[in-house]
C-alpha positions in Angstrom: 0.0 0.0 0.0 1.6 3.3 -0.9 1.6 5.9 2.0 3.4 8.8 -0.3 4.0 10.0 -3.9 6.0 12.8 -5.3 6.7 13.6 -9.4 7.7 11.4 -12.3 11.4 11.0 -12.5 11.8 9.4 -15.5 8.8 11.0 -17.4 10.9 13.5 -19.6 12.8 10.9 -21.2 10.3 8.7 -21.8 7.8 11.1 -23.0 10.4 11.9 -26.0 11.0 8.2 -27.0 7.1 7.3 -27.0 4.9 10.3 -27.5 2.9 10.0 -30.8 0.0 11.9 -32.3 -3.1 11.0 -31.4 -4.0 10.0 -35.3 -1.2 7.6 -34.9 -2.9 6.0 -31.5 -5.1 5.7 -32.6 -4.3 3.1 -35.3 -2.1 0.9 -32.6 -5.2 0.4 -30.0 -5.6 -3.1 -31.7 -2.3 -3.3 -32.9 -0.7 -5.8 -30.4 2.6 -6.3 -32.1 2.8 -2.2 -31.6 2.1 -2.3 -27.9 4.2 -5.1 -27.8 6.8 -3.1 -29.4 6.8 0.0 -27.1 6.6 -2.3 -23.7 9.4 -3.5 -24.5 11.2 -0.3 -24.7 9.6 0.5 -21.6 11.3 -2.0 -19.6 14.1 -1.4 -21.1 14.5 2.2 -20.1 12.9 1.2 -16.4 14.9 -2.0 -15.8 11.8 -3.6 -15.2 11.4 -6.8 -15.1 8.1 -7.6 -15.4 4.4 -5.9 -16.9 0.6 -7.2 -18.1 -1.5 -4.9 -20.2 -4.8 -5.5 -21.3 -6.9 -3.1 -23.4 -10.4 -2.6 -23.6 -12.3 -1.2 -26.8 -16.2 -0.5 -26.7 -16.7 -1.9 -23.6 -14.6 -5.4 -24.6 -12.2 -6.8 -23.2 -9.5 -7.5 -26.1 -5.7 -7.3 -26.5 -4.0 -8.8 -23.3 -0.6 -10.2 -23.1 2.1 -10.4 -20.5 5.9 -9.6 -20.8 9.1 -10.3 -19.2 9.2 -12.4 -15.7 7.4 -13.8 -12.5 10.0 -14.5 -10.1 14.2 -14.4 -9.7 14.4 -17.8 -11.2 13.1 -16.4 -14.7 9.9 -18.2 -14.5 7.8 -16.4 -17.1 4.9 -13.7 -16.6 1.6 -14.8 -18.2 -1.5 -13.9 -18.9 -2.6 -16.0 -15.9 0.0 -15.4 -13.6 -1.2 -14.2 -10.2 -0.5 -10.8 -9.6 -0.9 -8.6 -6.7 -4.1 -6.2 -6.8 -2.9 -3.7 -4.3 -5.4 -0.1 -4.4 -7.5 -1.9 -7.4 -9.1 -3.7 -4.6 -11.1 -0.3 -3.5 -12.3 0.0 -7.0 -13.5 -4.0 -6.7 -15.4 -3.1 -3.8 -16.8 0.4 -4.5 -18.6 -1.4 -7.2 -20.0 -4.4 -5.0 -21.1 -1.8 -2.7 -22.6 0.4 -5.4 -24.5 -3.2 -5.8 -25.6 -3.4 -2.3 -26.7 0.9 -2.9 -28.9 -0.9 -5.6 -30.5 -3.7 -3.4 -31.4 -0.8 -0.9 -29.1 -2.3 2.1 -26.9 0.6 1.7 -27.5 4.6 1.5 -24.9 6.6 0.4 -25.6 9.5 2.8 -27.0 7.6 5.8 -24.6 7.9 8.5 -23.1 4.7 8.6 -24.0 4.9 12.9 -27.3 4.5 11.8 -26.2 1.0 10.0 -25.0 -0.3 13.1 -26.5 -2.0 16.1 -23.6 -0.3 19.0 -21.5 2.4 18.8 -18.7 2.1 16.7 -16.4 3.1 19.6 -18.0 0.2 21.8 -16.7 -2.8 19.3 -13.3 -4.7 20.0 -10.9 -6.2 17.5 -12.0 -9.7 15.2 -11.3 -12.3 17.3 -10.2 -14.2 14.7 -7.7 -10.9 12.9 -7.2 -8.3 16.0 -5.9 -5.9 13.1 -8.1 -6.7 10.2 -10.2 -3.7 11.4 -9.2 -0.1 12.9 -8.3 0.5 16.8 -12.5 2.2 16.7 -12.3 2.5 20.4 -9.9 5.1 19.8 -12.6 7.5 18.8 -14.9 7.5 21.7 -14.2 11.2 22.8 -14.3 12.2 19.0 -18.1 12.4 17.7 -17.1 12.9 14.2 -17.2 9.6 13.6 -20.5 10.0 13.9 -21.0 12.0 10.7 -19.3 9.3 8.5 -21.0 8.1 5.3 -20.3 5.5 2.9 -19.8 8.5 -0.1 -17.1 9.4 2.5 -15.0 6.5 2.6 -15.6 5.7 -1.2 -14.3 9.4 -1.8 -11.2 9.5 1.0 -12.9 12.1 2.8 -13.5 10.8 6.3 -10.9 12.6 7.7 -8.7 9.3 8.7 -5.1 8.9 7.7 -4.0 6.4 4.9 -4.1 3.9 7.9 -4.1 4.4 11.7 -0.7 1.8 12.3 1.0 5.0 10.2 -0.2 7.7 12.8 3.1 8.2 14.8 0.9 7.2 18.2 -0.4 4.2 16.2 -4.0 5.3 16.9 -6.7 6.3 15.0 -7.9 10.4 14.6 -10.0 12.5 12.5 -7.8 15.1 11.0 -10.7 17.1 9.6 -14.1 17.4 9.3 -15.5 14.4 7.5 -16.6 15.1 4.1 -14.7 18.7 3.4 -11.7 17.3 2.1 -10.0 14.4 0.2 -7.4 12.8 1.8 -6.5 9.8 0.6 -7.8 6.8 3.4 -7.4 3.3 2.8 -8.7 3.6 6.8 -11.8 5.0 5.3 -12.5 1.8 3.1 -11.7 -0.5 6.0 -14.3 1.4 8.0 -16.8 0.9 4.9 -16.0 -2.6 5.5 -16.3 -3.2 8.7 -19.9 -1.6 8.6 -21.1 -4.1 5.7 -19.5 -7.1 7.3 -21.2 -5.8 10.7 -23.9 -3.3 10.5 -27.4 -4.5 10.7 -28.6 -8.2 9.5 -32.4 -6.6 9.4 -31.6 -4.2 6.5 -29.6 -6.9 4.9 -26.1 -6.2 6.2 -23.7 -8.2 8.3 -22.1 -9.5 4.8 -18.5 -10.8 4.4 -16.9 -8.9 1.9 -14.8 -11.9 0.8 -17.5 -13.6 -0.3 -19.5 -10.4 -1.4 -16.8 -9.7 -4.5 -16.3 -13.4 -5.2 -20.2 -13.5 -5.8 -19.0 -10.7 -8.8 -15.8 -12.6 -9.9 -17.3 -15.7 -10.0 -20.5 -14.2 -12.5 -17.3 -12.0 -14.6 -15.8 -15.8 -14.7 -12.5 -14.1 -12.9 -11.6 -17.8 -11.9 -7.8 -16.5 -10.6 -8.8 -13.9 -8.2 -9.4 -13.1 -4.9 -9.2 -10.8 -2.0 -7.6 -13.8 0.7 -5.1 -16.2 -1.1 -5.6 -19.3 -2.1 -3.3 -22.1 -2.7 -4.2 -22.7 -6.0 -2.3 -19.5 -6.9 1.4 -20.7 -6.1 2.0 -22.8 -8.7 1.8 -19.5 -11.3 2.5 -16.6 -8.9 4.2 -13.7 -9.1 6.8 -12.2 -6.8 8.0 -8.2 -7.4 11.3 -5.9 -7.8 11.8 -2.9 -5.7 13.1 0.2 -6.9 16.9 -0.9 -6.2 16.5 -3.9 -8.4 16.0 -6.4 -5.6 12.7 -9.3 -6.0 10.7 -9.5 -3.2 8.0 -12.4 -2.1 4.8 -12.4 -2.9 2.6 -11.6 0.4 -0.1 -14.6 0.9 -2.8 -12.5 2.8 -4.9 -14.2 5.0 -7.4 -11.3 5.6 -9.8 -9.8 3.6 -8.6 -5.9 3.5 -10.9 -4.5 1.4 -8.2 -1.2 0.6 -5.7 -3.6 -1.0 -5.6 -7.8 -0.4 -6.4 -8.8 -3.8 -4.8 -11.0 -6.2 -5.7 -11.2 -9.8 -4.6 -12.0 -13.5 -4.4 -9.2 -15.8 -6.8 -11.9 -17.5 -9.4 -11.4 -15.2 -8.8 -8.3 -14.4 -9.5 -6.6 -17.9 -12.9 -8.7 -17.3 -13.4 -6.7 -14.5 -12.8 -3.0 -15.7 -14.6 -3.8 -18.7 -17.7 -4.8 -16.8 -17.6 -1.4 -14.3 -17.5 0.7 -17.9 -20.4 -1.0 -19.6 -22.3 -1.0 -16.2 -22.8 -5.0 -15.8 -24.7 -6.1 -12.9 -25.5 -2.0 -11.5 -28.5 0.2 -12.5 -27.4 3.0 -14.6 -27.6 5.5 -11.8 -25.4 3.0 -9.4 -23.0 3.4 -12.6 -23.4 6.8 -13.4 -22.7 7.7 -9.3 -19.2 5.7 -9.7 -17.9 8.3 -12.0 -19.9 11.3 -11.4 -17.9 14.2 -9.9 -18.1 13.8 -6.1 -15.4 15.7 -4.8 -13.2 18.3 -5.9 -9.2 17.7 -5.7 -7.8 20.8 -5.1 -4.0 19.2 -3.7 -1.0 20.0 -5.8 -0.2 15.8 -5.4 -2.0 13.2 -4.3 0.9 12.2 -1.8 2.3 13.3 1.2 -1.3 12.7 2.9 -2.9 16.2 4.4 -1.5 18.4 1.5 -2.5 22.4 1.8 -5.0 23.2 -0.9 -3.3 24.7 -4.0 -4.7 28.6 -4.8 -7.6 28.5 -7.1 -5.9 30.0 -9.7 -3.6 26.5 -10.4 -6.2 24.1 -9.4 -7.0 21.2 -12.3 -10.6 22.1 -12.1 -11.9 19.1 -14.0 -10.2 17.1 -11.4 -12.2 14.9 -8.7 -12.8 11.8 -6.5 -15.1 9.5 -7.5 -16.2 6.5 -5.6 -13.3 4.0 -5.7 -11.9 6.1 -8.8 -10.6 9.5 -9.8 -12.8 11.1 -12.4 -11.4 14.2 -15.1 -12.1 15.9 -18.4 -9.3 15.5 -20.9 -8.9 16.2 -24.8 -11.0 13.0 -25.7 -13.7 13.8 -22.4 -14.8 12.3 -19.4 -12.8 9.6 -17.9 -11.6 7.6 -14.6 -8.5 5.9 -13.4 -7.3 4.0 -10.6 -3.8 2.9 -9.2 -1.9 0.7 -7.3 1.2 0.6 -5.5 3.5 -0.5 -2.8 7.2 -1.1 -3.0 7.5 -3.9 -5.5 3.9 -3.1 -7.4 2.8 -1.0 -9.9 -1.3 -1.3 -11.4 -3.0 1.3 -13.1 -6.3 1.2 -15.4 -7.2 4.2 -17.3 -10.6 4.2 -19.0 -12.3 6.9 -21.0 -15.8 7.1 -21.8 -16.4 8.1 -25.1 -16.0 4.8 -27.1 -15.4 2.6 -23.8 -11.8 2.6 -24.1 -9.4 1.4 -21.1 -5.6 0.1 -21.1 -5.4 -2.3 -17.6 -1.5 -2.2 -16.6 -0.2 -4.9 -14.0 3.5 -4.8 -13.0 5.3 -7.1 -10.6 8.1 -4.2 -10.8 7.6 -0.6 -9.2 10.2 0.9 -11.7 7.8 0.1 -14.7 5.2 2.9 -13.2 7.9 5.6 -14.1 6.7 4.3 -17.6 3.0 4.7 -17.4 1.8 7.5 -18.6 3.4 7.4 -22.1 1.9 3.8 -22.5 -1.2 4.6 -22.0 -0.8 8.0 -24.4 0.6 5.3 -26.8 -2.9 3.1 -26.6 -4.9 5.8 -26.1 -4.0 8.8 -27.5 -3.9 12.1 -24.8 -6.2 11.5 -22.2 -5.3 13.7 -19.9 -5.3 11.5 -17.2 -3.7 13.3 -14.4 -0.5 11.2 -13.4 1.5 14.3 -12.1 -1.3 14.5 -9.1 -1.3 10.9 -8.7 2.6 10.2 -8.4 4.2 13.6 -8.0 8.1 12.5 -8.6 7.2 9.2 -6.7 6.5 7.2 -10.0 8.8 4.2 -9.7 9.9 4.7 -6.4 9.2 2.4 -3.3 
């Protein structure tokens, strides 16, 4: 899970080995030997070792392939190698709970006190993961918790830190009012989760989330993911590369952590984004509410958490949190994106609306993010997705 991002080191000399006009992307979106071609060069110039992409075209998934290696024996990196999820997961889940928005278990504004049976303050750890779940009894002199919806947790703006174990007294706080600001909160999703895993069985809740997305993998037929691990993924798994070069082990979790504990295939995966674009399995204002606007992101970066607010003047205006995505306005319109990181992983998925168009990265090597954003202007043309707020000069850094 990343807890800080800063600017794109390596994005100048990329951008002048692989920026091409849009007339020319366009031609190459189906062209796989052409992707093929300028992944290649891509690792190359990132040392990484290892990268999926998948691209979606009106609404379909298409074009997928995997390059380069699993693991430090030189096992190679398929199509259906297991691959670690990391901040994808939130996007999983904000669309299985747009679903349970749908079936009228949820609200998006109701206080999610009102979902529960105690006070949140009054519940102790899982007996079965102590740390699965915030340190809750740490708010019990801090109301504000009390004004926490699920739009807030699906937007990062409960006011919680990435994750309480960070706070330099290891306990949770509100840094601000809930629902004024974005900040990202992986805390915030954890807290959405606990509430569907615990709130009230007589309005339908009390679900576990495990099983919740599975019910949506298993209908995409996503038969290699999951957010707990499962043996069946070791025998084509893949480990990661730091920043200094060095491959790390893959991390079998044994909890489901809604903000970041799944594993998928860039296979399955493409299934995945390509079902949230066309709107599979939501109505078409659970959809619509995914990408609409929410939440205006008025932060020079993304990362350090708690930025001060950038003058109006050099705000992106068009930029904003969805729920479980960032939405924008580029040169080709609206569109989304999410990322993933931690020290030895590097996801993003990029989707625009206008002709349901999406590139789905997966690397097993942070360096290759430093790469990002002039693969996806390769696929896709200028998107203006905004990857100088989301990495700042952290792109392919641990």
């Amino acid at each position: 899970m990343r807890t800080r991002k800063r600017a794109l080191p390596l994005l100048a000399v990329l951008s002048a080995a692989f920026c091409l006009p849009v007339a020319v992307v366009a031609q190459t979106v189906t062209n796989g030997a052409a992707i093929d071609a300028e992944v290649n060069k891509i690792m190359t110039l990132t040392h990484a070792k290892g990268m999926a992409v998948a691209v979606i075209d009106h609404g379909k998934a298409g074009y997928a392939h995997a390059y380069g290696t699993r693991n430090a024996k030189g096992d190679p990196l398929t199509t259906d190698t297991v691959m670690y999820g990391a901040s994808l997961t939130k996007t999983v889940f904000a669309y299985a709970v747009m679903q349970l928005v749908d079936k009228g278990k949820l609200n998006l504004d109701t206080p999610l006190k009102d979902d529960l049976d105690k006070p949140l303050p009054s519940d102790g750890p899982d007996p079965v993961f102590p740390d699965k779940y915030g340190p809750y009894k740490d708010l019990t002199d801090d109301s504000r918790w009390e004004k926490i919806t699920p739009r807030m947790c699906l937007t990062h703006s409960t006011g919680f830190s990435n994750f309480w174990f960070i706070e330099p007294d290891h306990k949770l706080h509100i840094h601000f009012e809930p629902g004024t600001r974005f900040s990202y909160s992986g805390e915030g999703f954890i807290l959405l989760q606990f509430v569907v895993e615990h709130g009230r069985k007589a309005q339908g809740l009390g679900i576990d989330a495990g099983e919740l997305t599975k019910a949506n993998f298993d209908r995409l037929g996503m038969t290699r993911t999951s957010l707990v691990w499962r043996d069946g993924f070791a025998a084509n798994l893949a480990d990661g590369w730091n920043d200094q070069g060095q491959p790390q082990e893959h991390d079998q979790r044994s909890k489901v952590r809604v903000a970041g504990s799944m594993d998928t295939t860039i296979s399955d995966l493409s299934k995945f984004v390509a079902a949230l674009l066309r709107g599979d399995g939501l109505s078409a204002a659970a959809r619509a509410e995914i990408t609409k606007p929410q939440l205006h992101l008025t932060t020079a970066h993304q990362f350090p958490l708690f930025l001060p607010d950038l003058p109006v003047s050099e705000q992106r205006k068009d930029l904003y949190a969805g729920l479980g995505v960032v939405v924008f306005d580029g040169p080709q319109g609206h569109g989304f994106y999410k990322g993933g990181h931690d020290g030895q992983t590097a996801n993003t998925m990029v989707c625009i609306e206008a002709g349901h168009r999406c590139v789905v990265i997966l690397s097993n090597d942070v360096r290759s993010e430093a790469g990002f954003g002039d693969l996806v202007r390769f696929i896709l043309g200028d998107t203006g997705v905004p990857y100088d707020w989301e990495y700042g000069d952290h792109a392919g850094k641990s």
